[in-house]
C-alpha positions as CSV (number, residue, x, y, z in Angstrom):
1,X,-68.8,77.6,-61.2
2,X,-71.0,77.8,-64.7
3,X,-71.8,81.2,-63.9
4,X,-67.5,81.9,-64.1
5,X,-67.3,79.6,-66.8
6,X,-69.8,81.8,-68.5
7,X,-67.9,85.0,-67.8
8,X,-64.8,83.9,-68.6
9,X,-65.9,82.6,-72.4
10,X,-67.6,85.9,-72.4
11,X,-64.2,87.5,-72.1
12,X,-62.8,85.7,-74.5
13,X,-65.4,86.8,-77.3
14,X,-64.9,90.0,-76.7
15,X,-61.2,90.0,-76.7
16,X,-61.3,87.5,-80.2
17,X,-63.9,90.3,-81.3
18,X,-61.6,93.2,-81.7
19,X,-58.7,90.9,-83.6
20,X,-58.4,90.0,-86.7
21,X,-58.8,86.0,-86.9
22,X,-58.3,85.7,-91.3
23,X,-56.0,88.4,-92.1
24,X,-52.6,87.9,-90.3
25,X,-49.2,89.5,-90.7
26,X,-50.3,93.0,-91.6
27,X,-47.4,95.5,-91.3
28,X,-46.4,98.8,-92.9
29,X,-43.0,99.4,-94.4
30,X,-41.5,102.5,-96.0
31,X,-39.6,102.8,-99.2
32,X,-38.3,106.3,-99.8
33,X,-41.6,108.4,-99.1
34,X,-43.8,105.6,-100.1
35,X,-45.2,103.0,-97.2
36,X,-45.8,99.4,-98.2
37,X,-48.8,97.7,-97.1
38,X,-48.5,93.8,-96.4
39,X,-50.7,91.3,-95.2
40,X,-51.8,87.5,-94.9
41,X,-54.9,86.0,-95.6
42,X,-55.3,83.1,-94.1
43,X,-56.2,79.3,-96.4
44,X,-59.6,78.3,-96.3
45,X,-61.0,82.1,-96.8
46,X,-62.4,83.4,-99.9
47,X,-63.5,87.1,-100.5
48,X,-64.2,88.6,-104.0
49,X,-61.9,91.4,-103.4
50,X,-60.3,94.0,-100.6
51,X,-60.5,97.9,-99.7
52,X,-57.4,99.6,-98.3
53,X,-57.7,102.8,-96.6
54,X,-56.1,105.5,-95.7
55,X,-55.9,108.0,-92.6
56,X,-54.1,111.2,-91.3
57,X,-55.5,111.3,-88.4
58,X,-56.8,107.7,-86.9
59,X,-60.6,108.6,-87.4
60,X,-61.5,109.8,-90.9
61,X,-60.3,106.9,-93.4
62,X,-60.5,106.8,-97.1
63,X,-60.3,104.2,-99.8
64,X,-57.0,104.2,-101.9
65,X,-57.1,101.0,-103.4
66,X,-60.3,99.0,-104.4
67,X,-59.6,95.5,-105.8
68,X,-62.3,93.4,-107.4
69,X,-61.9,89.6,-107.7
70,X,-61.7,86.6,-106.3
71,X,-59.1,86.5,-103.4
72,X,-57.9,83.2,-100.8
73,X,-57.0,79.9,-101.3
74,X,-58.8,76.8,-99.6
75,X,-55.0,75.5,-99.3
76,X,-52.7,78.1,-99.1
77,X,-51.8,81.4,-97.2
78,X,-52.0,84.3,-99.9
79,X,-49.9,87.4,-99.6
80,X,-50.5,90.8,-100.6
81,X,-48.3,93.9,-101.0
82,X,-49.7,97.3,-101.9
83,X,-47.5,100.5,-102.3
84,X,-49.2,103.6,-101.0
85,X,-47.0,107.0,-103.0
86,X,-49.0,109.9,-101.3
87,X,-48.5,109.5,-97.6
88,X,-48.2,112.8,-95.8
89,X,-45.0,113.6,-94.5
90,X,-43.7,114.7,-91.1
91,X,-46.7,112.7,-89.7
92,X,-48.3,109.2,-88.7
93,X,-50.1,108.0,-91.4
94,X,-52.8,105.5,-90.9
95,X,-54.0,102.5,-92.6
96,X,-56.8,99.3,-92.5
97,X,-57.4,96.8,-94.7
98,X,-61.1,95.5,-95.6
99,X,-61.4,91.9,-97.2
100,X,-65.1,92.2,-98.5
101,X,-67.8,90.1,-96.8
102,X,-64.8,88.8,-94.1
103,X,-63.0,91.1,-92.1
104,X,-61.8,94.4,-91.2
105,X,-58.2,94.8,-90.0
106,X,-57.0,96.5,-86.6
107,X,-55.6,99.8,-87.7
108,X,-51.6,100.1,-88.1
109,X,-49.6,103.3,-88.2
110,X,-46.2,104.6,-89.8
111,X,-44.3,107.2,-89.3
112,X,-43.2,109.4,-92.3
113,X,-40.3,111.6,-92.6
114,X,-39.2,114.4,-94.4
115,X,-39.6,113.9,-98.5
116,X,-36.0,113.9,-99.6
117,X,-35.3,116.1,-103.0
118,X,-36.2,114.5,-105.8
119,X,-33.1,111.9,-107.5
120,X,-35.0,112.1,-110.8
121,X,-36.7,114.5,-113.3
122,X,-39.7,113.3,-115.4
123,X,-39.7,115.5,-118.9
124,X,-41.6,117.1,-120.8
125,X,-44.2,117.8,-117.6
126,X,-47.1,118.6,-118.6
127,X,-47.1,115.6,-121.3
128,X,-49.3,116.6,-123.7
129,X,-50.8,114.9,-127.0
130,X,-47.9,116.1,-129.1
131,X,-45.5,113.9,-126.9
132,X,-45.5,110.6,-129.1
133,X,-47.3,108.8,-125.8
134,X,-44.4,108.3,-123.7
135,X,-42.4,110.4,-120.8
136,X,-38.6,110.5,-120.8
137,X,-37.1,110.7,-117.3
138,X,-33.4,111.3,-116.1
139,X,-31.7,109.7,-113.2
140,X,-29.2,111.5,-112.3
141,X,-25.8,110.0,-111.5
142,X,-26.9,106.6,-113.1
143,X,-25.1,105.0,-116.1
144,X,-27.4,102.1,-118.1
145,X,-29.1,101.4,-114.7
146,X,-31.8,98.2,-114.7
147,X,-34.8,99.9,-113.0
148,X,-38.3,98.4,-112.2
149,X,-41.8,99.9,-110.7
150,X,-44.9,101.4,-111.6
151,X,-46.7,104.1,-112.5
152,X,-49.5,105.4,-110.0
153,X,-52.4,107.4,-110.1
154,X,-52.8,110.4,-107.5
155,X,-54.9,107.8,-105.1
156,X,-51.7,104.9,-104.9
157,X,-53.4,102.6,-107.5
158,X,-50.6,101.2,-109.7
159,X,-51.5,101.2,-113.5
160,X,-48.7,100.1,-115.3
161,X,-45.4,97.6,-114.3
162,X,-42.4,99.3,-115.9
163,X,-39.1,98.0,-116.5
164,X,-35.9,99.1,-118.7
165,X,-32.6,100.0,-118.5
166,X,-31.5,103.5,-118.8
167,X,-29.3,104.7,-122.0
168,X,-26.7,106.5,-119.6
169,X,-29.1,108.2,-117.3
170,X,-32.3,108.8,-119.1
171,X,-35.1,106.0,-120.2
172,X,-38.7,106.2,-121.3
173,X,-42.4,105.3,-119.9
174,X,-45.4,105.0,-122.2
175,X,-48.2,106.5,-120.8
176,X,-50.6,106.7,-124.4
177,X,-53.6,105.5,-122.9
178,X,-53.7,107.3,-119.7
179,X,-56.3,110.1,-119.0
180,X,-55.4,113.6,-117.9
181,X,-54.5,113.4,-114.1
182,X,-51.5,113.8,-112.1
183,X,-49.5,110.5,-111.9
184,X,-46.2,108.8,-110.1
185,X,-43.8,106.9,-111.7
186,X,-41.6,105.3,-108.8
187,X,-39.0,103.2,-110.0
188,X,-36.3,101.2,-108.2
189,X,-32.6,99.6,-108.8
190,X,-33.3,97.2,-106.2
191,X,-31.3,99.7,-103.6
192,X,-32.3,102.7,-103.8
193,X,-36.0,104.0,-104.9
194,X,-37.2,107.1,-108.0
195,X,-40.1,108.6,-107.3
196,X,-41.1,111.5,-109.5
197,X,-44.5,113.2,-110.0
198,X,-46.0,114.3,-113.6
199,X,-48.9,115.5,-115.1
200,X,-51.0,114.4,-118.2
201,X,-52.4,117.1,-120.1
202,X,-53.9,117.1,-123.7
């Protein structure tokens, strides 16, 4: 009878071993061509910071995001939200979340379609010195439209919150400080998502 007891809490560690026990809740979303990353972390847990990466193929992962800081709550669940901009179309795309010096997540996959045509044009492109640090980007068929979102660098990581309202169908970003690169700026009404890509060049 021990011997069964034995095996069966055996059993049970290995099952508990290959599931998360602190990070609950983690589920991909997509908005336009972008997937959203969400996930729980449990009260009680503390971490000083997270790692989400990113696969096209299940095995080979990558970071995209790299927070450093203190993370959990000895009272309270804490949420997280993370929007990846350069998932491969056409495809599965494959992520896993790390919270340092916890726990590594089970792997979730997402299915991502076609990239539809582009509902907005980001201008000039390349934006150079000259460009009085800031883009200008249409939207077409909108008229003084309230738009939020970010601005994100070619790995997913947001830099910058933006939000205005459009004069007709065209507003502005600043973008003074940031480095040459390509970047996204992804912007939404609250219905329907802008994603656009532009380059800094000086």
């Amino acid at each position: 009878m021990l011997s069964k007891l034995k095996i069966v809490f055996a059993l049970l560690c290995f099952c508990l071993a290959g599931q998360a026990q602190n990070i609950q809740n983690f589920n991909l979303a997509l908005s336009g061509s972008s997937v959203i990353v969400n996930w729980t972390l449990i009260r009680g847990n503390n971490c000083p910071g997270y790692t989400i990466y990113w696969s096209a193929d299940s095995l080979n992962f990558s970071p995209i995001n790299n927070y450093v800081g203190t993370c959990g709550d000895p009272n309270n669940d804490q949420n997280f939200k993370f929007v990846h901009t350069g998932p491969i179309p056409n495809q599965n795309n494959y992520y896993k979340v790390e919270m340092t010096a916890l726990e590594m997540s089970p792997i979730r996959s997402i299915f991502v379609g076609s990239v539809q045509p582009t509902n907005m044009r980001i201008y000039p492109d390349p934006a150079s010195a000259y460009d009085d640090g800031q883009i200008h980007f249409k939207i077409y068929n909108a008229t003084n439209l309230k738009v939020a979102g970010f601005i994100y660098n070619q790995y997913g990581k947001p830099l910058r919150t933006i939000e205005t309202t459009t004069t007709v169908d065209t507003g502005v970003a600043p973008i003074g400080d940031l480095d040459n690169g390509l970047y996204v700026l992804w912007l939404t009404d609250g219905s329907i998502a802008y994603r656009a890509k532009f380059i800094v060049y000086r």
